[in-house]
Every structure is written in structure tokens, then in C-alpha cells.
NURO-529465 format. One line per 5 residues: number of its first residue (from 1); for each residue z, x, y of N, C-alpha, C. Coordinates in steps of 0.001 Angstrom, whole numbers, plus 500000, padded with zeros to 6 digits. Each point is the difference from the previous one (the first is absolute). Example, Ala and Ser with C-alpha at 12.3 -4.5 7.8 and 13.67 -1.06 7.14 Angstrom:
1 = 507800,513190,494310,500000,499110,501190,500000,500900,501200 ~ 499280,499650,501050,500060,500820,501190,500730,499230,501090
***
This chain:
1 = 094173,269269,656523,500770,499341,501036,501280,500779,500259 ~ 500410,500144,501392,501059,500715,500429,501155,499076,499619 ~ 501017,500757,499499,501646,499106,499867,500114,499945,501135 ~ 500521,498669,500058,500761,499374,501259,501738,499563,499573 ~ 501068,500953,500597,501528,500166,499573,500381,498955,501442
6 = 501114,499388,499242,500891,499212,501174,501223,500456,499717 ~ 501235,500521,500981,501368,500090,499423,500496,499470,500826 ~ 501012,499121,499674,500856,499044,500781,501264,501207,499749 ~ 500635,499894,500920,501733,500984,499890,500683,499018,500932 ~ 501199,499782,498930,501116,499094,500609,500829,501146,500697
11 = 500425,500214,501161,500884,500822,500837,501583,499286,499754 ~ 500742,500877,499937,501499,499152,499749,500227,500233,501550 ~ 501549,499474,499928,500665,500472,501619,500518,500940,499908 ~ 499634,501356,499785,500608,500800,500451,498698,500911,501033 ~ 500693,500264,501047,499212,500879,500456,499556,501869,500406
16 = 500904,500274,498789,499681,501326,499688,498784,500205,498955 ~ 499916,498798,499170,498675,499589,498959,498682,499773,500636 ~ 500122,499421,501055,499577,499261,501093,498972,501861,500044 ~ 500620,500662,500778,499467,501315,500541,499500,500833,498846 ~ 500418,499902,498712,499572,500927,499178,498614,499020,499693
21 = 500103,498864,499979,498381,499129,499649,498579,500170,500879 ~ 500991,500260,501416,498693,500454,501057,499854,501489,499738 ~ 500417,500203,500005,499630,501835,499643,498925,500457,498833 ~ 500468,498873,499503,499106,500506,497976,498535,499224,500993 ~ 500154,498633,500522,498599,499553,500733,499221,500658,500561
26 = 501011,501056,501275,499189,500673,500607,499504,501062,499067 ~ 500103,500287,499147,500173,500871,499316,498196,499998,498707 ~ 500517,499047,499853,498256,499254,499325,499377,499059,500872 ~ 499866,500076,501397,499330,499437,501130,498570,499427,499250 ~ 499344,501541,499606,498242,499910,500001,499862,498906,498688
31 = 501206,499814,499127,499692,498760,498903,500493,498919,500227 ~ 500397,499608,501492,500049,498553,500426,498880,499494,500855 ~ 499220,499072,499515,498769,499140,500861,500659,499367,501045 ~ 500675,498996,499295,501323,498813,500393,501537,500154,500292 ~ 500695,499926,500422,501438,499560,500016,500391,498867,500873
36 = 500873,499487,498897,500413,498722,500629,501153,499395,500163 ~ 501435,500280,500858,500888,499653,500124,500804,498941,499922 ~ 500860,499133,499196,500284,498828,500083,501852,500298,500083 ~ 500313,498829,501216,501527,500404,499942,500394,498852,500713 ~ 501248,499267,499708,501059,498592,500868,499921,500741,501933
41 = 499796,499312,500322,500158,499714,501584,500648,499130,500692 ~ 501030,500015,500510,500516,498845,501073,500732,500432,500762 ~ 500328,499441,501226,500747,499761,501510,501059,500515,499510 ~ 500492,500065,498764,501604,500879,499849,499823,501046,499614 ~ 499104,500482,498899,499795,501108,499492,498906,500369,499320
46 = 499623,501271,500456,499210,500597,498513,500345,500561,499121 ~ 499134,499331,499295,500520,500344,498221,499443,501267,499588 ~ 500799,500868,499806,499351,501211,499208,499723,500057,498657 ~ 500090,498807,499194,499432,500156,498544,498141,499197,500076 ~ 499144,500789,499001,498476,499470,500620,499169,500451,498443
51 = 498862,499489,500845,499271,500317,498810,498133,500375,500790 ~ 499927,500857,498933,498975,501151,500599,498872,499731,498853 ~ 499055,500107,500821,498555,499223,499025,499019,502012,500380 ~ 499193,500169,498592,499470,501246,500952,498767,499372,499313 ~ 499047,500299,500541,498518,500000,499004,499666,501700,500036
56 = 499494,500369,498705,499892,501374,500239,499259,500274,499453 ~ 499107,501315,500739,498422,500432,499463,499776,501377,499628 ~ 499002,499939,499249,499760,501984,500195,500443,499672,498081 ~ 500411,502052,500522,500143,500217,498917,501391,498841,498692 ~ 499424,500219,498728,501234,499261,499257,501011,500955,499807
61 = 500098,501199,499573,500935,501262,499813,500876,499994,501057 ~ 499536,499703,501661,500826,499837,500842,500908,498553,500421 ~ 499300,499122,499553,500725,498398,500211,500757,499908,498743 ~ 499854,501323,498941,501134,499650,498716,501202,501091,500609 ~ 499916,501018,501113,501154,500613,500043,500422,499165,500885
66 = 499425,499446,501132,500796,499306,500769,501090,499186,499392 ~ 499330,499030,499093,501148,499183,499222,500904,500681,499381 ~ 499500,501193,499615,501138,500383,499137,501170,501062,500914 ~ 499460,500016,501504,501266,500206,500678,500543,498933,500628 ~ 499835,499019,500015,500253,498710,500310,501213,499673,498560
71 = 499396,499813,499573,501116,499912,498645,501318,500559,499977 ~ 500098,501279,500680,501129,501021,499631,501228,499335,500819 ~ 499410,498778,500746,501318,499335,501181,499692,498949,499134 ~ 501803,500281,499186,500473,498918,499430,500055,498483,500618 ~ 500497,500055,501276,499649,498956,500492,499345,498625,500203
76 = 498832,501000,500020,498288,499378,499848,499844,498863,499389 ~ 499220,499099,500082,499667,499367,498428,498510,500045,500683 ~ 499190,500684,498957,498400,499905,499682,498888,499200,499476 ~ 499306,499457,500277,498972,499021,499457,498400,500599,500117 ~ 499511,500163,498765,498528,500417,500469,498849,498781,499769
81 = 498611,500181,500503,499235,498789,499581,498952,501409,499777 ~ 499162,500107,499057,498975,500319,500086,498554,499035,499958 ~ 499081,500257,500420,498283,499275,499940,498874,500826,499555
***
């Protein structure tokens, strides 16, 4: 049976973190199936702090560097689920 990885990433408010997180994404594109954006919305403002769901496939060697450039932004806070 193929591993099935979930990583939730809490995004803080800053948005220079913000850009280094999409970059590492685009960056390991071919090991995201899923992404899933969650963030506050309303008539006054958007919220730039969020939280990012990925499901990710393929190789494991590559969904372990992803995290582990994910990691290097202190920022971050990381959650994995494996199946």
C-alpha cells in the first residue's frame, strides 16, 4: 500500500514567510495531489495568517525534503498525519 502524507502548515502573519512558503510549493509542485487553503475572511479584512492542508504523493524521499524545507521557516508550525 502506497503512504498517504497529510501536512497541515500554520502560516503566521507575516508576509515575507508567506512568499518563501509558496516558492518551496512551487518548488515540490509534482508531490502535491491536494492543496488546501484555509484563512479569516470578512467585509473589513483579510487575514493573512492561514492554514495550508497539502495531501502529497509520489515519491517519500521527496515529501521528506519538502518538509524538511518547510521546517527551516521558523515561523511555521508543522503537523504531519501519515496512513
Amino acid at each position: 500500500m502506497k503512504e498517504i502524507r497529510i501536512l497541515g502548515i500554520a502560516v503566521s502573519d507575516n508576509a515575507a514567510e508567506a512568499v518563501r512558503v509558496q516558492n518551496i510549493l512551487t518548488k515540490f509542485g509534482c508531490s502535491i495531489k491536494t492543496r488546501l487553503g484555509l484563512h479569516e475572511v470578512s467585509n473589513e479584512k483579510c487575514n493573512t495568517e492561514g492554514i495550508i492542508l497539502l495531501e502529497l504523493c509520489g515519491n517519500t524521499d521527496e515529501m521528506d525534503k519538502l518538509e524538511s524545507e518547510l521546517l527551516k521557516i521558523e515561523s511555521l508550525q508543522l503537523r504531519k498525519m501519515i496512513f
